[in-house]
C-alpha positions as CSV (number, residue, x, y, z in Angstrom):
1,X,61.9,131.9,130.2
2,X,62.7,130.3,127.0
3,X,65.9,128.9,126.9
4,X,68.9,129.0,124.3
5,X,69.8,125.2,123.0
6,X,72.9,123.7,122.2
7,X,72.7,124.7,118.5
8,X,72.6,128.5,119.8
9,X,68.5,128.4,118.4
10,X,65.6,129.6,120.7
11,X,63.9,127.1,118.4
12,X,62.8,123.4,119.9
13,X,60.9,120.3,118.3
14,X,60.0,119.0,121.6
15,X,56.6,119.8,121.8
16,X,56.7,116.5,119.0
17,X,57.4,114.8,122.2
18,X,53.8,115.2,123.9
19,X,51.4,117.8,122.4
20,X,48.8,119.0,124.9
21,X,48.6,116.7,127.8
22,X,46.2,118.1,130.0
23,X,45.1,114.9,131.8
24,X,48.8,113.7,132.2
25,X,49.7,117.1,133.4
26,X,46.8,117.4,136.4
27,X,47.6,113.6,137.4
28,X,51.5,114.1,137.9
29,X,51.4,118.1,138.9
30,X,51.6,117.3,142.6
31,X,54.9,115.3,141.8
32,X,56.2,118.2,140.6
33,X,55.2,120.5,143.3
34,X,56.5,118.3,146.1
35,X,59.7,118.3,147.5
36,X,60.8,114.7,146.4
37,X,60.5,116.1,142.9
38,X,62.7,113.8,141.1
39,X,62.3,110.7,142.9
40,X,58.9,110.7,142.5
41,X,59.0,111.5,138.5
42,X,61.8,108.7,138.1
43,X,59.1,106.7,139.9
44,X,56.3,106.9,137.8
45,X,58.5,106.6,134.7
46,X,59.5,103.4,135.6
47,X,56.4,102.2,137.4
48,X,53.1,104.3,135.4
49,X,51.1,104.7,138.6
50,X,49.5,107.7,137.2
51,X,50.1,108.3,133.3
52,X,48.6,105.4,131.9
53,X,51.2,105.4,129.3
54,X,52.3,101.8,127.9
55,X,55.2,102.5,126.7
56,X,58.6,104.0,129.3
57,X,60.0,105.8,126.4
58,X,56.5,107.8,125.7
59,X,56.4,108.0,129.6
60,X,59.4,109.3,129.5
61,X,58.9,111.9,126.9
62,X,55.6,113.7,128.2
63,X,57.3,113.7,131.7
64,X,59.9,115.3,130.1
65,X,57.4,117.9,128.8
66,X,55.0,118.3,131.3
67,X,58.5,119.2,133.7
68,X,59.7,121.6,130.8
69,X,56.5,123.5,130.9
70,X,56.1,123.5,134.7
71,X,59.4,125.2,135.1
72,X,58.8,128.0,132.9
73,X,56.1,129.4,134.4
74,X,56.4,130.3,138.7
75,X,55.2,127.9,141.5
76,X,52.9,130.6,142.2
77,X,50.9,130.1,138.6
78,X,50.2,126.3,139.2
79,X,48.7,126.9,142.9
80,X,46.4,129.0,140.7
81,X,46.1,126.9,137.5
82,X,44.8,123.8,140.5
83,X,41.9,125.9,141.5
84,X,40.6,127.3,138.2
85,X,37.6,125.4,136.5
86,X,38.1,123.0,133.4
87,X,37.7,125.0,130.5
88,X,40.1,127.6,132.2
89,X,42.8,125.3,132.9
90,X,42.9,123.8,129.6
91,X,43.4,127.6,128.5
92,X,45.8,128.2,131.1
93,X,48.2,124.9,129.2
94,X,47.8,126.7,126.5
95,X,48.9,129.9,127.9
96,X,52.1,127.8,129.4
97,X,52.9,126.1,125.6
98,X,53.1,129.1,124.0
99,X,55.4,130.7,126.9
100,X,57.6,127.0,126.3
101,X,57.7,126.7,122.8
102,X,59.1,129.6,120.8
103,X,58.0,127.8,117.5
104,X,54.5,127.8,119.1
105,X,54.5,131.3,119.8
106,X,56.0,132.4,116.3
107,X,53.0,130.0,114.8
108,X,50.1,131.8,116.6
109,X,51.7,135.6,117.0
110,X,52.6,135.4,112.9
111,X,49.9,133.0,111.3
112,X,46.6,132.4,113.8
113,X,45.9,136.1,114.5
114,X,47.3,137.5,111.2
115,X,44.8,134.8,109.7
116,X,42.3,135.8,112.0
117,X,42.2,139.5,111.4
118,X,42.0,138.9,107.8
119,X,39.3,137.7,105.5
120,X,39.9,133.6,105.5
121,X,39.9,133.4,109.4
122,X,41.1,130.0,109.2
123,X,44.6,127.9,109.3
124,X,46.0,125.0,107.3
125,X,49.1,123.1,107.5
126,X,50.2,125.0,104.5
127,X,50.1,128.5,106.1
128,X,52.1,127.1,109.2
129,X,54.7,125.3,106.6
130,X,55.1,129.1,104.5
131,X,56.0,130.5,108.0
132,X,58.8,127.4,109.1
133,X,60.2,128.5,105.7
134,X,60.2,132.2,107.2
135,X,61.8,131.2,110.3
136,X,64.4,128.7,108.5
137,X,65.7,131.6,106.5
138,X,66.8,132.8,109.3
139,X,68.0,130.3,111.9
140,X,70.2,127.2,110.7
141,X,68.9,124.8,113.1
142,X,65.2,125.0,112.2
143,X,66.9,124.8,108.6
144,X,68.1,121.6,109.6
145,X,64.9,120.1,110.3
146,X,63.5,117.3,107.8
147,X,60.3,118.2,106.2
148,X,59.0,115.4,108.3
149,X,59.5,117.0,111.8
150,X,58.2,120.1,110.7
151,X,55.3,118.4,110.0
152,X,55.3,116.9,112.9
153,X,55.8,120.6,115.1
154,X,53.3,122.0,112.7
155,X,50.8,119.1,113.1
156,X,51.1,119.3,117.3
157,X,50.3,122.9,117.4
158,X,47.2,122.2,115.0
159,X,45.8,119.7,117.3
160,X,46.5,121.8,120.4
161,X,43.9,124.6,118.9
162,X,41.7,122.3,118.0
163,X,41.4,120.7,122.0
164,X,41.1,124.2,123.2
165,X,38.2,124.7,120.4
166,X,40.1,127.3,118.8
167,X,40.3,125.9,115.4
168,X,37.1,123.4,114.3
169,X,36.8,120.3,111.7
170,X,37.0,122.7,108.9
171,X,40.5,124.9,110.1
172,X,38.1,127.9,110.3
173,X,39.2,130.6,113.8
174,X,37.0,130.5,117.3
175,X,37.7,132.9,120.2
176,X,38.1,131.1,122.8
177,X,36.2,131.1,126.1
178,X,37.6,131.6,129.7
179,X,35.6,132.7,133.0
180,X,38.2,134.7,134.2
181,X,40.4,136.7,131.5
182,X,41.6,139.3,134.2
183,X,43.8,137.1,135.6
184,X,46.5,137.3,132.7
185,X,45.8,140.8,132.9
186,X,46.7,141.3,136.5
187,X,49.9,138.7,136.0
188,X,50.9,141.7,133.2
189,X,50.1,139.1,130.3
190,X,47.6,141.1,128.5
191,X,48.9,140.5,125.7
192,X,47.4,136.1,125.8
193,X,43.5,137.8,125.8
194,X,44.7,138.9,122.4
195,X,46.3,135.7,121.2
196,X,43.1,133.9,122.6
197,X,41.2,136.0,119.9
198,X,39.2,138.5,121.6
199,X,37.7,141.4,120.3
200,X,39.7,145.0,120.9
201,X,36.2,146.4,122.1
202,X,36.3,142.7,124.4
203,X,39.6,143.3,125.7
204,X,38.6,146.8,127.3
205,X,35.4,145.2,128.6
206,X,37.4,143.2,130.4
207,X,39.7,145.5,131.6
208,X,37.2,147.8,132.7
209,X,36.3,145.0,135.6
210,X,39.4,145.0,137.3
């Protein structure tokens, strides 16, 4: 679940802190699954034996998101996200973002597929900046944020669609492709073959083989 910070907002810049992370999330997801959670993560924040990461502070921070993320979703989810293919699991992260990041969500729910059913079909920065104004109208914290950091937010969820092919070199909209689909149907998360941009008449297809 999506939690309430300390300013009272659903709203978070943390995904500014790592973006998508798919390698660093396969190489420390069996820390996080075992039962010497912690010592294990304080270990390789201290000691890199598996990110790769220079710096402890950047260590630090995509630990810190890669442990946000795993948490939202049940144990049960990652069991299944280790046995899926590639391509799937790097839809499956994105599956996970958008349930950790309610800025995320808002982004792709209010600009992606509004922009996907119309006629442009594509996404710039400036679409995603029109809807932070949106949402800053409405909640003080994400009113707070400099024009930098929203570029920042807005600039991470940009370069997640692009490593999931969703959005190409020239900001134009791709469905994305995923060998198994029914799986979010049978978890009760229809609602992500949408988001990934499938067809209504795709959808049912889908459906239909369950």
């Amino acid at each position: 679940m999506m939690t309430i910070n300390k300013n009272h907002s659903q709203y978070s810049a943390a995904i500014t802190g790592g973006g998508f992370m798919f390698n660093e999330t396969d190489a420390v997801l069996p820390l996080l699954q075992s039962p010497d959670r912690e010592s294990l993560i304080r270990d390789e924040m201290v000691n890199n034996r598996l990110l790769m990461i220079n710096s402890e502070r950047s260590r630090k921070n995509a630990l810190t998101e890669i442990k946000r993320r795993y948490d939202v979703m049940p144990a049960q989810f990652w069991c299944d996200y280790q046995s899926m293919p590639d391509d799937d699991r790097r839809i499956a992260l994105f599956f996970v973002i958008l349930k950790t990041y309610k800025i995320l969500f808002d982004f792709h729910i209010n600009v992606t597929m509004r922009k996907w059913k119309s006629v442009s079909k594509s996404v710039l920065l400036e679409d995603l900046m029109m809807e932070f104004n949106e949402i800053a109208s409405a909640d003080a914290f994400v009113d707070s944020w400099s024009d930098l950091t929203k570029k920042k937010v807005a600039g991470a969820y940009l370069s997640i669609l692009r490593k999931i092919e969703m959005l190409d070199v020239n900001n134009d909209l791709h469905p994305v492709n995923c060998s198994n689909f029914t799986y979010y149907i049978t978890q009760g998360e229809q609602w992500f073959l949408e988001a990934c941009l499938l067809q209504p008449y795709e959808i049912d297809k889908i459906k239909k083989q369950l």
